[in-house]
Every structure is written in C-alpha cells, then in structure tokens.
C-alpha positions in Angstrom: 0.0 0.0 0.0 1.6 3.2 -0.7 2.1 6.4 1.7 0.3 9.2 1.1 1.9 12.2 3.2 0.7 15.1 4.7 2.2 17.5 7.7 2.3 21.3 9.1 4.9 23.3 8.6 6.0 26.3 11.0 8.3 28.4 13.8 7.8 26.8 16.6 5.8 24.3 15.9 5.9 21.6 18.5 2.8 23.1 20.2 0.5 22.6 17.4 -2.3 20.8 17.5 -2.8 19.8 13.6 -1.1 16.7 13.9 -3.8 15.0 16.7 -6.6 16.6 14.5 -5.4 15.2 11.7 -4.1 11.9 12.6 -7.6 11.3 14.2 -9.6 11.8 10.9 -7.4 9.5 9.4 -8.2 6.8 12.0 -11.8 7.6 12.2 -12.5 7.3 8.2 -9.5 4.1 8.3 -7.2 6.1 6.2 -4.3 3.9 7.2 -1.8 4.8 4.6 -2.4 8.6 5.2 0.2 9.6 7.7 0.5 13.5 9.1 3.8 15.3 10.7 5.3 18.6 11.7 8.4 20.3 10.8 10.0 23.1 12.4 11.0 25.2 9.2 11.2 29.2 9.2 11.1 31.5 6.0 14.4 30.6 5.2 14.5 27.2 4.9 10.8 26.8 3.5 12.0 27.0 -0.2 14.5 23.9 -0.1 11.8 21.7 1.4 9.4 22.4 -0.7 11.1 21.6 -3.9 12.4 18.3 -2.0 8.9 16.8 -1.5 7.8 13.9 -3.7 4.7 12.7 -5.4 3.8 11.2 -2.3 2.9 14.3 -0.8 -1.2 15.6 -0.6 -0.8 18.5 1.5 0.5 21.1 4.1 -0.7 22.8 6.9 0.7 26.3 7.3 1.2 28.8 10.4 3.2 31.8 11.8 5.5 32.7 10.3 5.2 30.9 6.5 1.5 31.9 5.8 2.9 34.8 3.4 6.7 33.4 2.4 4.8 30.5 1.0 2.7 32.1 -1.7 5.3 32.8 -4.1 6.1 29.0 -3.9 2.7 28.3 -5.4 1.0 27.6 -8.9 -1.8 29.6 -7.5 -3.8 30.5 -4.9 -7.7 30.6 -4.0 -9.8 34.0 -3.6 -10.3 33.8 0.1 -6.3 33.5 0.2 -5.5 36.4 -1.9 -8.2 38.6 0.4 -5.9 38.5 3.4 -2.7 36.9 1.6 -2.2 34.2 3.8 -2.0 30.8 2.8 -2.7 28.2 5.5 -3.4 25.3 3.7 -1.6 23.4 0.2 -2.8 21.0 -1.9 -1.1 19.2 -4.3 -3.0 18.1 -7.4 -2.5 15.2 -9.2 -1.0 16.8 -12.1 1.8 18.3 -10.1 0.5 22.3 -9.1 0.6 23.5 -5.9 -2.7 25.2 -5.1 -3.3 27.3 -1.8 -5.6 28.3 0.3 -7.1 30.0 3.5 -9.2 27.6 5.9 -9.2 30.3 9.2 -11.6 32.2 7.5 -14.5 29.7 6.3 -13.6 28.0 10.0 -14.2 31.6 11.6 -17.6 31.5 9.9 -18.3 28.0 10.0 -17.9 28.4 14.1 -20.2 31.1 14.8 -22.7 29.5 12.6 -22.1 26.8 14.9 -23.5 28.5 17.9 -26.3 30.5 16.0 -24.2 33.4 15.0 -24.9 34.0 11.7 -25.5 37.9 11.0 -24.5 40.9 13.1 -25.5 44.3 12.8 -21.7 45.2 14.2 -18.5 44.0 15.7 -15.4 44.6 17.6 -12.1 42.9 17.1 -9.7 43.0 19.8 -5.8 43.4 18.2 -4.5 43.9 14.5 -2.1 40.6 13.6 -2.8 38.1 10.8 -5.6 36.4 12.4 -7.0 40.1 13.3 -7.7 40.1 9.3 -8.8 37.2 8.9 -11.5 38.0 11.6 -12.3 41.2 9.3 -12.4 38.4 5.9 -15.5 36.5 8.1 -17.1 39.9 9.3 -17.5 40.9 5.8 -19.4 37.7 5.5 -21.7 38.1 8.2 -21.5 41.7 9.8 -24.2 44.6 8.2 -22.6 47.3 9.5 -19.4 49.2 11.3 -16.1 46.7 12.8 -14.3 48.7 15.7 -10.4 47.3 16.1 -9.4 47.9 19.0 -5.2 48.4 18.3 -1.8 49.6 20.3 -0.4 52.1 17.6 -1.3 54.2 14.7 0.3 51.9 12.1 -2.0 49.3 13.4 -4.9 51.5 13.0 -3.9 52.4 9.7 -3.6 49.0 8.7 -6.7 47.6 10.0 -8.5 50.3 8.0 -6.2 49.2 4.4 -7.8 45.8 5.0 -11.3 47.3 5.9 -11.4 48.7 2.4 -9.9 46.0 0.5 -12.3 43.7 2.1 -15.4 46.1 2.0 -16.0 46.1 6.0 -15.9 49.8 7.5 -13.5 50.0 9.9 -13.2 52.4 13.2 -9.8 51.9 14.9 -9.8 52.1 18.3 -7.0 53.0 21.1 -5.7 49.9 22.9 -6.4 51.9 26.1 -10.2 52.1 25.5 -10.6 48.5 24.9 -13.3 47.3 27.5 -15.7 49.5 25.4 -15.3 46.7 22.5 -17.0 44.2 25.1 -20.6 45.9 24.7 -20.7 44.7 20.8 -22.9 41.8 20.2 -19.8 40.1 18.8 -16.5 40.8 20.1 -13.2 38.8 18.4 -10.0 38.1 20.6 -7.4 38.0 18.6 -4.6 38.8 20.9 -1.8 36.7 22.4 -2.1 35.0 25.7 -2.7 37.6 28.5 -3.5 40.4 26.5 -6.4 40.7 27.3 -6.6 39.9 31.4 -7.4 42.9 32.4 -10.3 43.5 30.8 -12.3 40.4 32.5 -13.2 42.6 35.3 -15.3 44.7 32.4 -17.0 42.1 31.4 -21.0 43.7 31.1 -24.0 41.7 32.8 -25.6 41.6 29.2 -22.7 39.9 27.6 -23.2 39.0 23.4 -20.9 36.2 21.9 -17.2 36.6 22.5 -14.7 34.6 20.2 -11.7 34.1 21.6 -8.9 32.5 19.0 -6.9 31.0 22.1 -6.7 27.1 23.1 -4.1 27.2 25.0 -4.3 28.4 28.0 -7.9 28.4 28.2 -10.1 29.1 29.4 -8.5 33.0 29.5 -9.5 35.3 32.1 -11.6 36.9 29.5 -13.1 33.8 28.3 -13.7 32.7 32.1 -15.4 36.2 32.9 -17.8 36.6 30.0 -19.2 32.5 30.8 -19.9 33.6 34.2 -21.8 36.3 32.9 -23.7 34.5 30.6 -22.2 35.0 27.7 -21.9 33.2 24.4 -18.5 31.8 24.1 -16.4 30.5 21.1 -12.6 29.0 21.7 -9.6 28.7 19.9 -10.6 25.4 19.5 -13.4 25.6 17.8 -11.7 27.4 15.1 -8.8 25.4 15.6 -11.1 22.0 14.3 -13.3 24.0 12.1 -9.8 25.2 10.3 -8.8 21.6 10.3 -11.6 19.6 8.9 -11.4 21.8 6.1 -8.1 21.3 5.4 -8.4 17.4 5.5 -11.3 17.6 3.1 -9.7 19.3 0.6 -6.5 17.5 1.1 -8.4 13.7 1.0 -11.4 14.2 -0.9 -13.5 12.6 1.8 -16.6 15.0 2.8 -17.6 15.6 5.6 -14.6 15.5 7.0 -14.8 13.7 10.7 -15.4 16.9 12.7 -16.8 15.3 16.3 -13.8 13.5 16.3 -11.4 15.8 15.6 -12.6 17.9 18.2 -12.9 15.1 20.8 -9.2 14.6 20.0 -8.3 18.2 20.4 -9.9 18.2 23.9 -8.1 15.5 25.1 -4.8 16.7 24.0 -5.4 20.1 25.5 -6.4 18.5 29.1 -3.3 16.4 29.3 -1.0 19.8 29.1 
C-alpha cells in the first residue's frame, strides 16, 4: 500500500495541534496509509523543502510565520487566500500544481454558525495581527454594518483600516487603552496573544453578546472565564482550531464531511493532558 503524506509546517511548531486533528480523521475514516507530521521550518529554509517533496505528498498545513513566504512558492492560490494573503493550507493536485488556500476564514464563519451566529449588525475585534484580518475576511461575510479594532499604535490603526477597504467592511480603529468598550458589541473577536487581554475580564458587562476568543491554549482565558460567568456566548480557539482543520483534511483527501466530532474530541483531550 503506498504512503500518502501530509504534515504542518511552522516556527515553533511543536505546540500545534494539527497533527492529533489530523491523525484522528485518518483513524476515524481508516485512512491507514495517510500519515500527518510537523516540521519546524522558518522563511528561510521553506523554499528547499518544498522543492524536496515527492509525489507522495497531498498537502500542508501552514502557520506563523510561513503563511505569506509561502505564496510565491505556489501555482496559484484561491480568492479567500488572496483577500488577506495568507495561505494556510496546500494541496497538491495530481497533475503536479501546488494550489493554496485560506481555511481560518471559512472556520471563523463555520464556528459562529455553529452556535447560531450567523448575521451581526456590528463587531469589535480585539488586536490587529494576521488572524485580526482574517476575523475582518468573516465579518464581511456576516457583519451589516461598522467593525471597531481595538489596536496599540497608529500603524495598526492604519492598517486595520487598508484591510477594511480592500475587504469592503468599515472599519473604526480604536485605542488599545479604551478597549473594554469593545465588550458591549454583540460580537466581540479576541485575537490577541495569551494575557493580552486579562485585564479586561473585570469589564465584562451583565448583558454579555458572543465573545470569540482564538486562544486554546491556556484556556479558558481570564476573558473567556469572565464573560461565561456572565452568561455569555462563548467560542474557543478550539473551535476554530477544528473547524480550520476539517477543512483542510477535506480538501486535502477528498473525503466529505470530514470527521469533525472526532477531531474535536481529539483536540480536547490533547489540550487536558497539558
């Protein structure tokens, strides 16, 4: 039986969880010749190893920092890639291109539909990074009116409001320092890293919305922790983390649906042995 090869590819990348998503798909659809690994490879050394892999090879999982350095590697790249330019997924046809795309964003969107969020009259996204436009790449899916991003310096103000008009979402930066304000919107998205965003679990309001907070690790957050006692709707990093995922394998096997109850039921146990 031959190999067929997959793997994610980042810097650092021994926290990632791609590998026990993945790997459980396989088992649960008995893809036994599918195998899934990671490699630790920065922008430098991404070129070499991509022009090493053989035919063996269906696909690759991308994050920080590659999600960029990898498109001009590629034959082409989808629409929903080229919106944010970031590539998070590669699949390799059987005619030899090398076709990317972006998962984070239909996962963003398949999440929320997931707990009933499926239109919202505005929004507030909580930093400015790569996932931060993502986030806005979902909103312009499902938010009707104004995003507020909520951001530490004028260039990240600036910038959220380039990707606002490229994507067609109106954008109203906000400073950092006025960032409890965000949690009054009926949807607010964390996209900061861990303990950004601590201080603000004391302004969680007693009408809470839906708060999406990208983080799996440590989780809950203090954030997270505050707007459940309130009563709030709450998304994980999880959620997007699976959502992401089972997209990925799809396109990268062919089998649809894609196993997503027991992706997720993997994820959670790998996150409660840590």
């Amino acid at each position: 039986m031959s190999r067929v090869r997959a793997a994610v590819l980042g810097s650092p990348i021994e926290h990632s969880l791609s590998p026990v998503l993945h790997r459980a798909a396989y088992r649960e659809l008995g893809l036994d010749e599918w195998s899934y690994d990671r490699f630790e490879i920065d922008e430098a050394a991404l070129p070499e190893f991509i022009a090493g892999l053989g035919p063996e090879w269906a696909g690759l999982s991308l994050t920080m920092p590659l999600k960029r350095a990898i498109i001009p590697l590629l034959d082409g790249i989808s629409d929903t890639a080229a919106s944010v330019e970031a590539v998070n997924t590669v699949v390799f046809t059987e005619d030899g291109r090398r076709l990317g795309d972006n998962t984070d964003i239909p996962g963003i969107i398949a999440a929320l539909h997931e707990r009933g969020v499926e239109k919202v009259q505005s929004a507030a996204i909580l930093g400015s990074g790569a996932t931060a436009s993502s986030a806005l790449a979902a909103l312009s899916r499902i938010c009707t009116g104004e995003v507020t991003a909520y951001v530490r310096s004028r260039a990240r103000a600036d910038e959220m409001r380039q990707w606002g008009e490229r994507l067609g979402v109106p954008v109203r930066a906000a400073d950092w320092a006025d960032a409890a304000e965000a949690l009054t919107a009926p949807l607010v998205i964390a996209t900061t890293p861990a303990g950004a965003t601590d201080a603000l679990a004391s302004a969680v309001p007693a009408a809470a919305g839906t708060l999406f907070d990208v983080l799996y690790d440590p989780w809950p957050t203090a954030l997270a922790a505050a707007w459940s006692e309130r009563g709030g709707k709450l998304i994980g990093g999880l959620d997007l983390l699976v959502h992401q995922a089972v997209l990925q394998f799809e396109q990268m096997t062919g089998r649809i649906p894609g196993p997503l109850a027991a992706m997720r039921a993997a994820g959670e146990r790998a996150l409660a042995v840590r």
